[in-house]
C-alpha positions in Angstrom: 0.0 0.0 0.0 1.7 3.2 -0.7 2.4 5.6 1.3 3.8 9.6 1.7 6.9 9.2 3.7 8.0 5.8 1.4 8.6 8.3 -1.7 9.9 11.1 0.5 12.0 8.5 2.0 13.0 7.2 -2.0 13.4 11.0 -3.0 15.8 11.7 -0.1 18.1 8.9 -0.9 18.1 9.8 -4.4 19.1 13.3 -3.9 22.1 11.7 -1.3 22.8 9.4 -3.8 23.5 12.0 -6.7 26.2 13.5 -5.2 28.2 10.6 -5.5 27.1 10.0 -8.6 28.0 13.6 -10.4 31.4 12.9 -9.4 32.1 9.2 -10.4 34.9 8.7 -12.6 33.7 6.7 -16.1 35.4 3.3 -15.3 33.4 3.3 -12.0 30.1 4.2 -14.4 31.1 1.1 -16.7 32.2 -1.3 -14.0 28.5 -1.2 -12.8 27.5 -1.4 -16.4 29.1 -4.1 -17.3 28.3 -6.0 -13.9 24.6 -5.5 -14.8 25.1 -6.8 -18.0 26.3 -9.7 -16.8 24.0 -10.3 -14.1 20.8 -9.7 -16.7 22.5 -12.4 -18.5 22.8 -14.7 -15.5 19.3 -14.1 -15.0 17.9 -14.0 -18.2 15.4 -16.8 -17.9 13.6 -15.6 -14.5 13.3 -12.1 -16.0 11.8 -13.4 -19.2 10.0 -16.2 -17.4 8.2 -13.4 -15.0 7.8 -10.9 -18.2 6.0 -13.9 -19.8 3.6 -14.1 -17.2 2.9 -10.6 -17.3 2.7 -10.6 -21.1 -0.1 -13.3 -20.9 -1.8 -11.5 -18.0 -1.8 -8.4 -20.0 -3.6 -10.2 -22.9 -6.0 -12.2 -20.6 -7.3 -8.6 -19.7 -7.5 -7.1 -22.8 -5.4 -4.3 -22.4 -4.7 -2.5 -25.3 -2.8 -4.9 -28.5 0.0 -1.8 -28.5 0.9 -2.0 -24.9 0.8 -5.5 -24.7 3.3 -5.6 -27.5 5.7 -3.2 -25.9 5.2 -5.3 -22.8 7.1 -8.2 -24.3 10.7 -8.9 -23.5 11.1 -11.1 -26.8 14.6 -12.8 -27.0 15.6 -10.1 -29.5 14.5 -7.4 -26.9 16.2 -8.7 -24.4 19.6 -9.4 -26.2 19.6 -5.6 -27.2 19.0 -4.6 -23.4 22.2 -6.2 -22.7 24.3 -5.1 -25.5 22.9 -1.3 -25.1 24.5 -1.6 -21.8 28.2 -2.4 -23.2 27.6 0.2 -25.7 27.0 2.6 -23.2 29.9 1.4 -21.3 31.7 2.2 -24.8 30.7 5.7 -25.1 32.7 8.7 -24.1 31.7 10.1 -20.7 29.9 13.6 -21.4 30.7 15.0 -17.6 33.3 17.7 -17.3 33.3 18.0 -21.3 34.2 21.3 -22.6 31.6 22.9 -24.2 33.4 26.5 -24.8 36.3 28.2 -23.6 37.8 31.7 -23.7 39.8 34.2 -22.0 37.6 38.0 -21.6 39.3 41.3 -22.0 40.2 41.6 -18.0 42.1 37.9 -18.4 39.3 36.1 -16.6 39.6 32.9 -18.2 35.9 31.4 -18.7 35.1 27.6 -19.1 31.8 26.3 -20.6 31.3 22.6 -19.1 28.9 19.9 -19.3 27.5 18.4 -15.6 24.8 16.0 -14.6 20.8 17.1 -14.8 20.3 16.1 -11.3 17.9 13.3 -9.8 15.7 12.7 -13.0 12.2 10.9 -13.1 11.0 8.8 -15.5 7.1 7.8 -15.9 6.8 5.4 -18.1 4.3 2.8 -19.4 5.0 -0.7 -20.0 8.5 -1.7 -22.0 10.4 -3.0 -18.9 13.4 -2.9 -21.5 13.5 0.9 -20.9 14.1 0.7 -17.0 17.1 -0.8 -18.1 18.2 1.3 -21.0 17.1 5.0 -18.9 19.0 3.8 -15.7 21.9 3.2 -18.1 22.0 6.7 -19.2 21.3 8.4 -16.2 24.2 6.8 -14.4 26.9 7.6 -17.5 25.9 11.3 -17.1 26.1 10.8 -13.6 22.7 11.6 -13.2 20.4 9.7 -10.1 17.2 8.4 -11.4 13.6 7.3 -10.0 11.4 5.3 -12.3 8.0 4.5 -12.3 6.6 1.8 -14.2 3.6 0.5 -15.6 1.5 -1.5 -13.3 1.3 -4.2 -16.2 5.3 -4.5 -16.3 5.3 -4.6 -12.3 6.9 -8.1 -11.2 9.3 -7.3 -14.5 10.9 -3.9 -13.9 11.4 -5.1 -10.1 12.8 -8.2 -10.6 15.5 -5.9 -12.8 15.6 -2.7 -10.4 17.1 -5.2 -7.4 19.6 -6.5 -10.7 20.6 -2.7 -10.8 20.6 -2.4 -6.8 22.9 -5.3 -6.8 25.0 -3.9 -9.9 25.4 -0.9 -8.0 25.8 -2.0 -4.6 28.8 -4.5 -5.9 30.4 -1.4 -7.0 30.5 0.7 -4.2 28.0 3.3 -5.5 24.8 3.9 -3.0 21.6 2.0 -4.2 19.4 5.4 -4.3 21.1 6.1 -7.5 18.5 4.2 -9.2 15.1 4.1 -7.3 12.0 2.8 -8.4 8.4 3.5 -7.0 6.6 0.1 -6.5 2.9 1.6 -5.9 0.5 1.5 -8.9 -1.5 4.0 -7.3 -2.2 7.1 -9.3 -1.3 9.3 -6.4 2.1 8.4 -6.3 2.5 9.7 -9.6 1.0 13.0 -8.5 3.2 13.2 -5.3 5.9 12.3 -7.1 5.3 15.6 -9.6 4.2 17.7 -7.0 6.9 17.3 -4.0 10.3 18.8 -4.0 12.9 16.0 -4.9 13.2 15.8 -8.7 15.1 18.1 -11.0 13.0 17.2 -14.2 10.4 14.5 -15.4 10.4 12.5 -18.2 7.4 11.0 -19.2 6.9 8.5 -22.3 3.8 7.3 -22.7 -0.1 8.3 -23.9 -2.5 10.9 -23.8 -3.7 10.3 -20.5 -0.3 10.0 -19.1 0.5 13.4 -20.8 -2.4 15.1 -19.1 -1.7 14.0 -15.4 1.4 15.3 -15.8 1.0 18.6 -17.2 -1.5 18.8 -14.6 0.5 17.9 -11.8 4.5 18.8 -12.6 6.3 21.5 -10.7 9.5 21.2 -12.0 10.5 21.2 -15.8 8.8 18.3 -17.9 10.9 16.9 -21.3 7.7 15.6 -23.3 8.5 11.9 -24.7 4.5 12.4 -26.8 2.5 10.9 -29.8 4.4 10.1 -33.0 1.6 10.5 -35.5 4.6 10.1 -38.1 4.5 11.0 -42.4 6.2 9.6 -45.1 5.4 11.8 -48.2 6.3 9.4 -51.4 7.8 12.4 -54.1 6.8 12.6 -57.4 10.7 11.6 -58.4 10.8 8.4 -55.8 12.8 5.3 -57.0 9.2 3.0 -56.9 11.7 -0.1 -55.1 13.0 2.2 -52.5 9.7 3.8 -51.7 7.8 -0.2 -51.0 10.6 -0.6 -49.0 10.7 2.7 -46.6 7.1 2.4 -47.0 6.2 -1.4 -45.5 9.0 -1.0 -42.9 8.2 2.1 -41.5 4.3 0.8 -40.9 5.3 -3.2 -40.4 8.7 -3.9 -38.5 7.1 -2.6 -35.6 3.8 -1.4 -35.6 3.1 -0.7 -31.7 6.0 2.0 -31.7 5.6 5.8 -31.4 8.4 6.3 -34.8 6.0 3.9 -37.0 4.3 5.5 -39.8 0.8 6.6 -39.4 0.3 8.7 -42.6 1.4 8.0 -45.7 1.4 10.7 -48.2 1.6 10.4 -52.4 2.5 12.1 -54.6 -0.6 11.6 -57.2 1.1 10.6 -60.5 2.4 7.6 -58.6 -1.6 6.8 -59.0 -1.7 4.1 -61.5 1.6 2.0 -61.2 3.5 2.4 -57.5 0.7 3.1 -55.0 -1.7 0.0 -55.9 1.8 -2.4 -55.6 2.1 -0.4 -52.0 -1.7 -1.1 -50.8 -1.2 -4.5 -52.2 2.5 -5.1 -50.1 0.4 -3.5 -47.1 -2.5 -5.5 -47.7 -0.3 -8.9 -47.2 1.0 -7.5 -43.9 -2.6 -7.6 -43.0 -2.6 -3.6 -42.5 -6.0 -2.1 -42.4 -5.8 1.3 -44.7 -7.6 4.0 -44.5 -7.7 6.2 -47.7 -8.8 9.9 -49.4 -11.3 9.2 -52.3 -8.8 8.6 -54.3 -7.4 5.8 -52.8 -10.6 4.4 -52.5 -11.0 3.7 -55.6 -8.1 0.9 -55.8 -10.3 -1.7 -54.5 -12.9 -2.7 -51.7 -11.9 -2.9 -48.4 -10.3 0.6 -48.0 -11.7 2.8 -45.1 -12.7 6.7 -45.2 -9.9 8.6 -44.3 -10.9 11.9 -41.8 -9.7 14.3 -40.0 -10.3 11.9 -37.1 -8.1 9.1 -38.6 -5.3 11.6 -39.6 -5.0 12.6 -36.0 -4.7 9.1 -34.7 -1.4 7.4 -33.5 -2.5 3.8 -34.1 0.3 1.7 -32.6 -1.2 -1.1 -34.9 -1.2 -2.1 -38.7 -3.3 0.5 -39.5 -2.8 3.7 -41.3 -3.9 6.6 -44.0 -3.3 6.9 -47.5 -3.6 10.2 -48.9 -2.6 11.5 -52.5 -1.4 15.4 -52.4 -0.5 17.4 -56.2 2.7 18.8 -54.4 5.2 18.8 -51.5 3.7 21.9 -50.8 0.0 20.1 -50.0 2.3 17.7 -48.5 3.8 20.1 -45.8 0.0 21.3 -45.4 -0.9 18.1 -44.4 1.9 17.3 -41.8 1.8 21.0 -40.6 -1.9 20.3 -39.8 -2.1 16.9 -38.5 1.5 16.3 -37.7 3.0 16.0 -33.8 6.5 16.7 -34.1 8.0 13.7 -33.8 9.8 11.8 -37.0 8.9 12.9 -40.7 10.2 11.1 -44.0 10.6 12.1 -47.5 11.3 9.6 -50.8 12.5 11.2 -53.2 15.5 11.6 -55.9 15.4 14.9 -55.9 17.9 17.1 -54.1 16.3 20.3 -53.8 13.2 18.9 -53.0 14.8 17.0 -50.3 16.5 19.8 -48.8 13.2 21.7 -49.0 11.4 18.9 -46.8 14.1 19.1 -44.0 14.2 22.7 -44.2 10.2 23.4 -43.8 9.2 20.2 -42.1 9.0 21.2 -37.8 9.5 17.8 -36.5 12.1 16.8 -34.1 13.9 14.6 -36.9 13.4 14.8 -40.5 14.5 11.7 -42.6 15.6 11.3 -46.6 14.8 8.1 -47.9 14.9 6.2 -44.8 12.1 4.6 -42.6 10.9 6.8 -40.1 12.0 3.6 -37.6 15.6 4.8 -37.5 15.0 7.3 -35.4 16.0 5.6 -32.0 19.0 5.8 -29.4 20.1 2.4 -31.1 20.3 3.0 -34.4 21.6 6.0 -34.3 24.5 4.5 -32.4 23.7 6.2 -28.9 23.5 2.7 -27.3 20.1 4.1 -26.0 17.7 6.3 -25.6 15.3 7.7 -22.9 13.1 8.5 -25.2 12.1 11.1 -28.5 11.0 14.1 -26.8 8.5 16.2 -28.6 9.4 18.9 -26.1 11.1 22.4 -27.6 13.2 23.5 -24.9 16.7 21.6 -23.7 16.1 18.4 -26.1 14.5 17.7 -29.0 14.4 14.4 -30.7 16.4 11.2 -29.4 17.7 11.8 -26.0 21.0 10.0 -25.1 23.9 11.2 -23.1 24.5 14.8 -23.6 21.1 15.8 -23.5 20.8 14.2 -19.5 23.4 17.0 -18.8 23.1 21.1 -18.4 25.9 23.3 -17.8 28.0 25.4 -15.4 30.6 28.3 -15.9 34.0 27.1 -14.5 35.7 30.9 -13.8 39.1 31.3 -13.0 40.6 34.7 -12.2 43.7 36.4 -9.7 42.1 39.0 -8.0 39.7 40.0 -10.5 37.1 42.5 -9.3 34.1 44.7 -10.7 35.0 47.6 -12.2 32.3 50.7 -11.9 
């Protein structure tokens, strides 16, 4: 049963905890990485035996197809969780990092560095794989974290947090560094916003989510929102690449917030590419939902609305719309777009550079599925998330952006002058 003075107790060790943590040298950071690592791997078939469990649960319940997806510790999933940790390990530590440096006209010599964002929380909802991956993160930037889970992933993300403990503990570094709340009761969330402890919240999740805690934060909030993502097929597309981006962007992983919801065409790909993509789509077993255009390709194609173009399905489903122009294509995504990953096909060069120029998204992609943009493809070992947010990160947040900065001053007797 939760109670009050259990997360003041957790935000108190957490905020002891950081400053050991802010000062850790990076092989101490990648001992306990790699110690994890090999303790996840130990313990790989009582994590994924528990997650299995919860999976099932999760479908006997009939919770939503989407979350019960990102539920799922698959092999795969699990084998990336581990080898996200070495790559972190691999990274270069961001902490102390010059960012500028210069000498003033009096000889005061100013530094620019990066440090540590503080004690950082992370709401999140299902994927137990991202307690993992966030803690990971947090620590390399010397950051303390507190992470609240789904309650669907609950027996998962614990079983892993006392993995972490232990990881930690083994190491010499205090166990508060990573913390995790236990209660699935809503208020904790809303304590958890509304006390003094945390230097920023991170949450990743839905709608709902979103709300409570716009409604409820009192310190600075890094969005981690809806990916109601585009690909706009250009008139000049190679027809090959285009399938391919196309089906992969809706298909390799539908339940994902950098899937493709919206797929925009240029309209003189009318007659030869688009039916061969409704076709590919149709064998993935993707329900479409199309302009009257597309309609008229065959039987079995929904309306397409204003309603549909604002929905992040997390599921094979999507629109099909035909536009005369990038320009009706930018309309579109400027009107129904939410700022997270956008994707053009295309061979020509201006017209590419014109999409990344005009598109306000917090990644714009040329000819590549809008599923590459993640920590681990991009080669940042992780990710906390793709924040949606405009101010301190945008897009894929890895290492540097879980760091601020201070001004290291240095002077002799350097005073004020009138």
């Amino acid at each position: 049963m939760y109670e009050r003075k259990g997360l003041e107790d957790i935000l108190r060790d957490a905020r002891q905890s950081f400053y050991r943590t802010q000062v850790l040298k990076p092989r101490e950071k990648n001992a306990v990485l790699l110690r994890l690592s090999l303790l996840l791997q130990k313990e790989k078939d009582l994590v994924r035996h528990e997650n299995q469990k919860e999976y099932t649960k999760a479908l006997e319940k009939g919770l939503d197809p989407a979350l019960c997806d990102r539920l799922l510790l698959t092999e795969n999933r699990y084998a990336q969780m581990i080898q996200g940790l070495h790559d972190v390990a691999s990274l270069p530590d961001p902490v102390g990092r010059s960012v500028d440096r210069w000498t003033n006209a009096d000889g005061l010599l100013i530094e620019k560095v990066r440090v540590p964002l503080g004690v950082v929380g992370v709401i999140y909802e299902s994927r137990p794989n991202v307690t993992v991956e966030v803690f990971s993160l947090c620590l390399k930037a010397g950051c303390a974290v507190v992470l609240r889970g789904g309650s669907e992933a609950l027996s998962s993300n614990q079983i892993l947090v006392n993995m972490i403990k232990q990881a930690l503990s083994e190491e010499g570094i205090p166990e508060g560094a990573a913390s995790f709340l236990p209660w699935p009761d809503r208020q904790a969330v809303v304590d958890l916003l509304s006390m003094n402890g945390l230097d920023v919240v991170i949450p990743r999740g839905g709608a709902g989510l979103m709300k409570l805690v716009n409604e409820h934060a009192r310190v600075p909030v890094l969005k981690h929102d809806q990916g109601i993502c585009h690909i706009y097929v250009g008139a000049s597309a190679d027809p090959e690449k285009a399938l391919a981006v196309v089906v992969n962007a809706k298909t390799s992983r539908p339940s994902t917030c950098n899937a493709m919801e919206t797929l925009l065409v240029h309209s003189s790909h009318r007659q030869a590419l688009l039916p061969k993509i409704v076709d590919a789509l149709r064998e993935k077993e993707v329900l479409v939902y199309g302009c009257p255009e597309t309609r008229k390709l065959g039987e079995g194609i929904l309306p397409a609305s204003p309603d549909t173009y604002r929905t992040e399905f997390l599921s094979l489903a999507l629109n099909i719309r035909q536009v005369g122009s990038l320009d009706e294509a930018l309309m579109h995504i400027r009107e129904y777009g939410s700022g997270h990953t956008e994707a053009i096909v295309t061979r020509d060069l201006e017209e590419a550079d014109r999409f990344q120029l005009e598109v306000d998204s917090s990644c714009v992609m040329v000819n590549a599925s809008t599923r590459l943009h993640d920590g681990f493809a991009f080669g940042l070992g992780a990710e906390v998330g793709i924040s949606t947010s405009r101010v301190h990160a945008r897009g894929t947040m890895g290492l540097p952006e879980l760091t601020t900065t201070k001004y290291l001053v240095r002077g002799d007797g350097h005073l004020r002058k009138p």
